[in-house]
C-alpha positions in Angstrom: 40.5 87.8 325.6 43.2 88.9 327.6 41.2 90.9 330.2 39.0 88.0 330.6 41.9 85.2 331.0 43.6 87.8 333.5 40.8 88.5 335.7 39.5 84.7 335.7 42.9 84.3 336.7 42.9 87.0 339.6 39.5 85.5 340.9 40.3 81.9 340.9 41.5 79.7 343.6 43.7 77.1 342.8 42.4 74.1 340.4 43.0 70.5 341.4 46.0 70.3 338.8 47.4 73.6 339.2 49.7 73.0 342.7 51.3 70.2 341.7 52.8 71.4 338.5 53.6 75.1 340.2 55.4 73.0 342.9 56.9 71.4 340.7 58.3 74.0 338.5 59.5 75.7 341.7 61.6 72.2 342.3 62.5 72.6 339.0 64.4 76.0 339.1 65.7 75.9 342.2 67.1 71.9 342.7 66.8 71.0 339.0 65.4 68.1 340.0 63.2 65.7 337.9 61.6 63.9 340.6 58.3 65.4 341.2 55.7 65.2 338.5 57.0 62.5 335.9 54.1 61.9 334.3 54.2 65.0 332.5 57.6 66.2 330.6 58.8 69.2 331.6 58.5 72.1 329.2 54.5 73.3 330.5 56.3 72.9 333.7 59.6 75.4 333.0 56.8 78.1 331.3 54.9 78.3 334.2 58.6 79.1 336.4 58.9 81.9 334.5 56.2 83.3 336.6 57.2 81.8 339.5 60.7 83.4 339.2 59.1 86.8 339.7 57.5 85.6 343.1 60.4 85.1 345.4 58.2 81.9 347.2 59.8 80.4 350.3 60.2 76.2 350.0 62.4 74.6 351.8 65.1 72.1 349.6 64.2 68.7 349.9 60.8 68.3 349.9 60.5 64.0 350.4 56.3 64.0 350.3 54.1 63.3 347.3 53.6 66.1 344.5 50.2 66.6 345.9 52.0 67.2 349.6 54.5 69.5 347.8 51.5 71.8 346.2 50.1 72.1 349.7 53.3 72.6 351.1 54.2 75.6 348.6 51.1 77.2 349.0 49.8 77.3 352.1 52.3 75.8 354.7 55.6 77.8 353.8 54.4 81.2 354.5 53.6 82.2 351.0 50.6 84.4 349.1 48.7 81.7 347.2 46.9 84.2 345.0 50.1 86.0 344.5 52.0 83.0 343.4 49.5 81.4 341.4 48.5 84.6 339.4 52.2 84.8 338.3 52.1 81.0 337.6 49.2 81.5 335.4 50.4 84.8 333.3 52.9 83.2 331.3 50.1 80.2 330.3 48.2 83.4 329.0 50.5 84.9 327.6 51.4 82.1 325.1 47.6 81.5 324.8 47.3 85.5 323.2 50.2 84.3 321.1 48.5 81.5 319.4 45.5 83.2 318.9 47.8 85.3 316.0 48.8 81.9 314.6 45.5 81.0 314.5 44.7 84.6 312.7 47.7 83.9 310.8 46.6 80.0 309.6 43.2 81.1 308.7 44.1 84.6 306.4 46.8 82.0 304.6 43.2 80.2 304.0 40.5 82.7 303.4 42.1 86.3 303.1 42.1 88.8 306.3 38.5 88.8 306.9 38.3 85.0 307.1 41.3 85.5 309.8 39.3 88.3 311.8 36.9 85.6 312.2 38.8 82.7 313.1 40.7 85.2 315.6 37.3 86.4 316.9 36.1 82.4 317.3 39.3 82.0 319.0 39.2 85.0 321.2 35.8 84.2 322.8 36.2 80.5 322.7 34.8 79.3 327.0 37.1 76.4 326.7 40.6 78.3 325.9 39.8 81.3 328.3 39.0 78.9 330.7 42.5 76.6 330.5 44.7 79.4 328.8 43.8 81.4 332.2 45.4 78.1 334.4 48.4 77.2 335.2 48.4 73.9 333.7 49.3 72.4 330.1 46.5 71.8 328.2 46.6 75.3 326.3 50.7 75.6 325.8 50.4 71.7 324.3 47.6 72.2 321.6 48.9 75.8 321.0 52.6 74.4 319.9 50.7 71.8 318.0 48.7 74.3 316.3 51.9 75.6 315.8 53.5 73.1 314.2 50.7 72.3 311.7 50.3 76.3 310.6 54.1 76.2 310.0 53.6 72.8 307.8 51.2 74.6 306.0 53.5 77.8 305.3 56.3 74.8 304.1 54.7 74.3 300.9 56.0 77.7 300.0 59.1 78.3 301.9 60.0 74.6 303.4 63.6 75.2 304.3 62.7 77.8 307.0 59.6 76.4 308.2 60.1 72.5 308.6 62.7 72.8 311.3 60.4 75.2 312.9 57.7 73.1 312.7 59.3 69.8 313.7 60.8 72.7 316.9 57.2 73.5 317.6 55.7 70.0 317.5 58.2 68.8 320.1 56.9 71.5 322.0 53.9 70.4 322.0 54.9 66.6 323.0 58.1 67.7 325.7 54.7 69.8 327.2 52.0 66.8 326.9 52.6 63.0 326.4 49.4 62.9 324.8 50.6 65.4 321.4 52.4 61.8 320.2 48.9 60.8 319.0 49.8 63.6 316.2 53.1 62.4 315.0 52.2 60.0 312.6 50.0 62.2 310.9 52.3 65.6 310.7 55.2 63.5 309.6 53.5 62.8 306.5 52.2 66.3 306.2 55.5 67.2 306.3 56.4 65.1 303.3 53.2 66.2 301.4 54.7 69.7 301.5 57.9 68.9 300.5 56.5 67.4 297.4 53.9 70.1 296.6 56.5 72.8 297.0 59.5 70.2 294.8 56.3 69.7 292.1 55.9 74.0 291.9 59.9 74.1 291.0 60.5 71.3 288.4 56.9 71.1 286.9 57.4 73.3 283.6 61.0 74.2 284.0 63.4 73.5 281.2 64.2 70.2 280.1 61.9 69.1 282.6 59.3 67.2 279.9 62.5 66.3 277.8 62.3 68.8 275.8 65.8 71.0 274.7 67.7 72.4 277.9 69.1 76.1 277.5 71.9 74.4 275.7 69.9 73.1 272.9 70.4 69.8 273.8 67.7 67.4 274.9 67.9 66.9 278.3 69.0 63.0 279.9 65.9 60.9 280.9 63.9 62.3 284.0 63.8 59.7 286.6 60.3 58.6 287.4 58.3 61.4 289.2 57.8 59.2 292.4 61.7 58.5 292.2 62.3 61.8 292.3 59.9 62.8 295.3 60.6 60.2 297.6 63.9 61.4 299.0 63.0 65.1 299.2 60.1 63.9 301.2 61.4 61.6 303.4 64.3 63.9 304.1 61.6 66.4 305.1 60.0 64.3 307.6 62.9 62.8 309.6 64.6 66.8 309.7 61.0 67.3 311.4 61.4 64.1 313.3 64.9 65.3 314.4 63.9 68.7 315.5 61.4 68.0 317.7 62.8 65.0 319.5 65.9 67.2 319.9 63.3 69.8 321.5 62.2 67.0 324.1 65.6 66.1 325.2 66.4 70.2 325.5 63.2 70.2 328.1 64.8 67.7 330.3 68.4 69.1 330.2 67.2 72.4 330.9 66.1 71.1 334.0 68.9 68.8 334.7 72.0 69.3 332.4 73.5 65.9 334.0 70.0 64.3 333.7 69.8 62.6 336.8 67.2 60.2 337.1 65.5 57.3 339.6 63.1 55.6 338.8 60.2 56.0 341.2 58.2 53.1 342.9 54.9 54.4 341.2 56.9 53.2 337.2 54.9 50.0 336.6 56.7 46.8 334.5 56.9 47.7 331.0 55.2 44.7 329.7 53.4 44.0 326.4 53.6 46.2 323.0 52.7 48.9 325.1 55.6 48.4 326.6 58.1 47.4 323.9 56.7 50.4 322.2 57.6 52.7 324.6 61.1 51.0 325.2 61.7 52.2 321.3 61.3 56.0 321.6 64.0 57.7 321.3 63.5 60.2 324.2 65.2 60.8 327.9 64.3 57.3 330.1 62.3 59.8 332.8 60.0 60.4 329.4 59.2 56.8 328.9 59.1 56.6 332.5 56.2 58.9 332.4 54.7 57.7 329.8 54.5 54.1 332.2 53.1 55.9 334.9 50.0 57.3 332.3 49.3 53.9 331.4 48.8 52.9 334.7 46.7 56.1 335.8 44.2 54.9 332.5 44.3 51.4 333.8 43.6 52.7 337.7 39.7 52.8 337.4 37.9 55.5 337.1 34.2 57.4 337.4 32.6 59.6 334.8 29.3 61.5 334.7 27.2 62.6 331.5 23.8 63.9 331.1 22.9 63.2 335.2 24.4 59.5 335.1 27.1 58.4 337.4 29.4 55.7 335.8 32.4 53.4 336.2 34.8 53.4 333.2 34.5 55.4 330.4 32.3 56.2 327.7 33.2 56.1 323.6 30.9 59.1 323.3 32.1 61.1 326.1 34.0 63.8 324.3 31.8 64.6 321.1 29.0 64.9 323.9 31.0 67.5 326.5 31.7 69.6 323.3 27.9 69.7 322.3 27.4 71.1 325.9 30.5 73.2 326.4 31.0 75.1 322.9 28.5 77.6 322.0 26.1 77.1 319.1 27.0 79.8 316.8 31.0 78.4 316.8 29.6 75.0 316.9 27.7 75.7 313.6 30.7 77.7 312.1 32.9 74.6 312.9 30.8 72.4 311.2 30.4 75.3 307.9 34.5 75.6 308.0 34.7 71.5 307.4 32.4 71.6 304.6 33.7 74.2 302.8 37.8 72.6 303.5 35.9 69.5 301.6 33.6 70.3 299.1 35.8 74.0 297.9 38.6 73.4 295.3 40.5 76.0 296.4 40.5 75.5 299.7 40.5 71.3 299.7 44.3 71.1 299.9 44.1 72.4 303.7 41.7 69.7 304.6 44.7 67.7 305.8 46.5 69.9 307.5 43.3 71.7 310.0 40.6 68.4 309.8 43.3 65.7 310.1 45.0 66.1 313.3 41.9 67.7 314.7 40.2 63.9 313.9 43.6 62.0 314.8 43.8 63.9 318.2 40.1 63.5 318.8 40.1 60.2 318.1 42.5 59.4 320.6 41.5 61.4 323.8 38.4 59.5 322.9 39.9 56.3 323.5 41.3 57.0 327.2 40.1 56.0 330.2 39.3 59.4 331.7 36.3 61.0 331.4 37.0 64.0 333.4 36.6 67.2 330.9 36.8 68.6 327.4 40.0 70.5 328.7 41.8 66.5 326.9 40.5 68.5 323.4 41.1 71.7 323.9 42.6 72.0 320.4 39.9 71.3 318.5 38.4 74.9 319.2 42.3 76.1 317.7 42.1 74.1 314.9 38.6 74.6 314.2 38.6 78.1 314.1 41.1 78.0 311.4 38.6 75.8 310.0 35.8 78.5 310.2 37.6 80.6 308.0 36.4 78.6 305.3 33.1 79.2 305.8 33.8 82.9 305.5 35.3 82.0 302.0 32.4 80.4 300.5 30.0 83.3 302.2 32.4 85.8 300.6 32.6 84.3 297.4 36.4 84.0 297.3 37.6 81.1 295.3 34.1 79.4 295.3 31.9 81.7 292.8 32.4 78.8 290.2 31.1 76.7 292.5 27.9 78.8 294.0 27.1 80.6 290.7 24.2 82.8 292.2 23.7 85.9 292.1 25.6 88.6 293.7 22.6 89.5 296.1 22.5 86.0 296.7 26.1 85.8 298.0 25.0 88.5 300.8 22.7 85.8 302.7 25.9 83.6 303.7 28.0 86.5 305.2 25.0 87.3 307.3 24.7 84.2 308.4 28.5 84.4 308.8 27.7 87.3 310.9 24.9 86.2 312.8 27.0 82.8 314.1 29.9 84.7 315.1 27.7 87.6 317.2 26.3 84.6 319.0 28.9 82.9 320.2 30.9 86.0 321.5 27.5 87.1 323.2 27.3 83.4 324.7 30.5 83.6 325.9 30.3 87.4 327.4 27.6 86.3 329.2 29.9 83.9 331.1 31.8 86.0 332.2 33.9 85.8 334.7 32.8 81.7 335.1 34.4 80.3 331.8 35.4 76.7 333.5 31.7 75.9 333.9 30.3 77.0 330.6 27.7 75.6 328.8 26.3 77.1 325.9 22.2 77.9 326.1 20.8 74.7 324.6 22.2 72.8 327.6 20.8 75.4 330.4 23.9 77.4 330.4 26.4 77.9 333.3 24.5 77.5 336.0 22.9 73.7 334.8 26.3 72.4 333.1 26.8 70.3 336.7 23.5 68.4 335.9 25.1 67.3 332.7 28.9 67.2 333.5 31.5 67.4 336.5 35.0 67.8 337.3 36.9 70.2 335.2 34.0 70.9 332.3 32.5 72.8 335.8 34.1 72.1 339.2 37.6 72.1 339.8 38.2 73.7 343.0 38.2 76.7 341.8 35.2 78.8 343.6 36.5 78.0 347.3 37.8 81.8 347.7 34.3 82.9 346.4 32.6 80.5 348.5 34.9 82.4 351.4 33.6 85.7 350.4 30.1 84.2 350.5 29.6 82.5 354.0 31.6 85.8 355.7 28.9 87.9 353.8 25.5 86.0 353.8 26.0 84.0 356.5 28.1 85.0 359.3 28.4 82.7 362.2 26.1 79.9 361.0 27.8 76.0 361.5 28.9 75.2 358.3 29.8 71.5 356.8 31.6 70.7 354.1 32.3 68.3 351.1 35.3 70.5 349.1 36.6 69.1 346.1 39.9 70.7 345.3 43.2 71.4 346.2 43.0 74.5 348.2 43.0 74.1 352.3 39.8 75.9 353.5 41.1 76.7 356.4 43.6 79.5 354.9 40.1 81.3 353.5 39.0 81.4 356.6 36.1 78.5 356.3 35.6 76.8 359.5 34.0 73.7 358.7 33.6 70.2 359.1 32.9 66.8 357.3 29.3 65.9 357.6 30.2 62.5 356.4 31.6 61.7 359.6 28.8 61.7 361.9 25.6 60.8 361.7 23.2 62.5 359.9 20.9 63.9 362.5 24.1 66.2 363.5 24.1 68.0 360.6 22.3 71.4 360.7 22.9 74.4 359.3 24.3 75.1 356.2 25.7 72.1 354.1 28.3 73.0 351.6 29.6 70.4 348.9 31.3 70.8 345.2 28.7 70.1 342.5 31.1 67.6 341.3 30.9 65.3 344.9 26.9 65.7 343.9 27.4 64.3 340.3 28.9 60.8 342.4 27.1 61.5 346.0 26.7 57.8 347.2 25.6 56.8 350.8 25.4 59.2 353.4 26.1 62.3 351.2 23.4 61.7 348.4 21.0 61.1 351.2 22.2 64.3 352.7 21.6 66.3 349.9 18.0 64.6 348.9 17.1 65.6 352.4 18.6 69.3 352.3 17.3 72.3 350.7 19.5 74.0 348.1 19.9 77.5 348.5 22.2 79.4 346.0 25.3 78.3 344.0 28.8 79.5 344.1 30.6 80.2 341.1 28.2 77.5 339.4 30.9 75.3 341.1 29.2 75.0 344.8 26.0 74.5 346.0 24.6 75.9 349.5 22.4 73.6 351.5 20.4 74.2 354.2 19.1 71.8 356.6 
């Protein structure tokens, strides 16, 4: 995994996302400033500094453009290596991404014994979707990693809650100081947090002395217990607001650490706070530049936007959207061990008390990326192939026979066919994915046609996000040197520093445009006008990166 993330990483131009939040951390350490970037707190932003710090990048204090300007400005307009920069932008993302992989090991051997572990690691490991955003400098991967975090370290509570509740309540305001978007899972760890306070208060009193009434150590009867729900309320609730506590103490540590003095304006782009959207966000109890941002999302759901699935172009957004990228951008085998792992955290005694804690926030999470406005990529669930890893390891158990042999009651010869199967899944999705290689961003697993159809099923960052245009580079000075090129680029890298000399073929007329035409597969997925006609009337020629397609005309 990390040889993959590192050389996807080396090979990659800049993503659409990825300037603006390298810019920004740059801002960040050097004016601790909290201007740029709002929308997002700051924590994704101060891990990918600590590559940054390494690279010594010239920008000059008191940048007053947009973020987007900023990005360009850092890159390509201050003298600086853009592949140099953003390579030590992206290392610390993968770092933490190797690091969660051993809580997902970690979660799923607590569940199903080391083997169910190796297998959850290995689904992990080769997942498309985590190489592909834990090898970016963006915070999609850091977010559902603390998250995952925080839910493994719930789970451990139930045995030792005093040292892993404030660690979990630290690691879920992780995950919500790196994305707005983690709040979606408060309400449900809360409660997990109290259902593991209780489980591990019930293992200490259940059974002890005098706990039934019977004679203490004394000899004595012991006094009247208080009713067992009495008794487990406090505990609980105590062990939900010290989780509550630690994590929005983690959010307000993010913003000081970029300002100590927390210096804040308000910028023009905050909308009215109006409605219970509004009051609601008035009521948290983070920094104001926090529920600023969180404004500022609600107006980016509410600013219209476009969405393509399965070859149609769209306005708004779909309900579907989501369940139907993952069906094209998860291989089968981990698709089918996903859906074994549920079953088994269902339907297996001994394993139904972690149904909560893996299928709850995984649902809760889902659910609400579901409800947004943006259809733009799967990269908005990137836990789910965390979580449901960890899930997988159930399926091991039950093919194993560990803790379900009461349940299966076959024969031992019997209990071979499952771990085959097991076996079987798990060699196919890491053969999927290998075969990827290096082009994880536009993965799609065989059913769907693989990498090089996922753009006739899905766009943006599920398979073009600007990240092929040094490839593209390589390709033109190669295949076809000195032939007029035009271009339709979606991205945020400046051709023009790669050495492509091109120009818009949407700005003249059609009968102009000869040669090679050039345009991201994502501009074809919602090609209007004078590009669709364009590219009905051009021949296509090869692909780039499954990212780009070459015309000629």
């Amino acid at each position: 995994m990390a040889v993959a993330m590192v050389t996807t990483a080396v090979r990659q131009t800049p993503t659409i996302d990825e300037p603006v939040y390298v810019a920004t951390a740059e801002v960040y350490r050097r004016e601790h400033s909290l201007r740029f970037n709002p929308e997002h707190p700051p924590l994704g932003k101060l891990v990918i500094a600590a590559g940054t710090a390494f690279a010594d990048a010239r920008l000059e204090p008191g940048f007053d453009g947009n973020q987007t300007e900023l990005g360009r400005r850092l890159l390509y307009e201050s003298g600086n290596d853009p592949g140099r920069l953003m390579l030590l932008a992206r290392l610390p993302v993968i770092a933490l991404t190797l690091l969660f992989g051993l809580v997902v090991f970690a979660f799923a051997r607590d569940l199903a014994g080391a083997l169910g572990g190796l297998v959850a690691l290995a689904l992990y490991a080769f997942s498309p979707d985590v190489i592909a955003h834990g090898s970016l400098a963006t915070l999609d991967a850091p977010a559902a990693g603390f998250l995952l975090t925080s839910v493994w370290l719930l789970w451990r509570a139930r045995r030792r809650p005093l040292l892993c509740l404030p660690l979990a309540g630290a690691a879920l305001g992780a995950a919500v100081a790196t994305k707005m978007s983690m709040l979606a899972a408060v309400p449900v760890l809360l409660p997990l947090a109290a259902l593991s306070t209780v489980v591990r208060y019930r293992r200490r009193t259940d059974g002890g002395p005098g706990s039934d009434g019977s004679p203490t150590a004394s000899g004595r009867p012991a006094a009247s217990p208080t009713p067992r729900a009495a008794r487990l309320l406090w505990p609980a609730l105590l062990a939900a607001a010290g989780v509550a506590l630690a994590g929005i103490a983690v959010v307000w540590a993010s913003y000081l650490a970029v300002d100590p003095r927390l210096r804040w304006t308000a910028p023009a782009s905050v909308p009215d706070a109006h409605g219970l959207r509004g009051q609601l966000v008035a009521l948290l109890p983070f920094p104001e530049p926090f529920r600023d941002g969180m404004l500022i999302q609600f107006a980016f759901e509410d600013a219209g936007w476009e969405g393509f699935l399965f070859g149609r172009h769209y306005s708004g957004s779909l309900w579907y959207y989501l369940p139907a990228a993952l069906l094209v951008k998860t291989p089968l085998g981990a698709l089918a061990l996903w859906a074994a792992g549920a079953v088994a955290l269902v339907a297996v005694p001994r394993l139904r008390a972690a149904a909560p804690y893996v299928l709850l926030p995984a649902a809760v999470l889902l659910l609400a990326a579901m409800s947004g406005d943006r259809d733009l990529g799967v990269r908005y669930a990137v836990f789910l192939p965390m979580l449901l890893a960890v899930a997988a390891a159930g399926a091991v158990a039950v093919a194993s026979g560990a803790g379900a042999a009461a349940a299966l009651r076959t024969r031992a010869r019997w209990r071979r066919v499952p771990g085959a199967t097991v076996a079987a899944l798990l060699l196919f999705a890491a053969v999927s994915s290998l075969r990827t290689f290096p082009y994880y961003l536009p993965y799609a697993n065989e059913a769907f046609g693989g990498p090089s159809n996922t753009h006739r099923h899905l766009h943006d960052s599920n398979v073009d996000w600007g990240q092929d245009l040094g490839r593209l580079a390589d390709r033109l000075r190669e295949r076809y040197p000195g032939e007029r090129v035009w271009l339709v680029y979606k991205g945020s890298g400046v051709p023009s520093h790669y050495g492509i000399e091109a120009s818009d073929p949407r700005k003249v007329q059609p009968s102009r445009v000869r040669g090679l035409l050039v345009v991201s597969n994502s501009a074809i997925a919602k090609a209007e006008g004078r590009l669709a006609a364009l590219v009905e009337s051009s021949r296509a020629v090869e692909q780039v990166g499954h990212s780009i397609t070459v015309f000629r005309r």
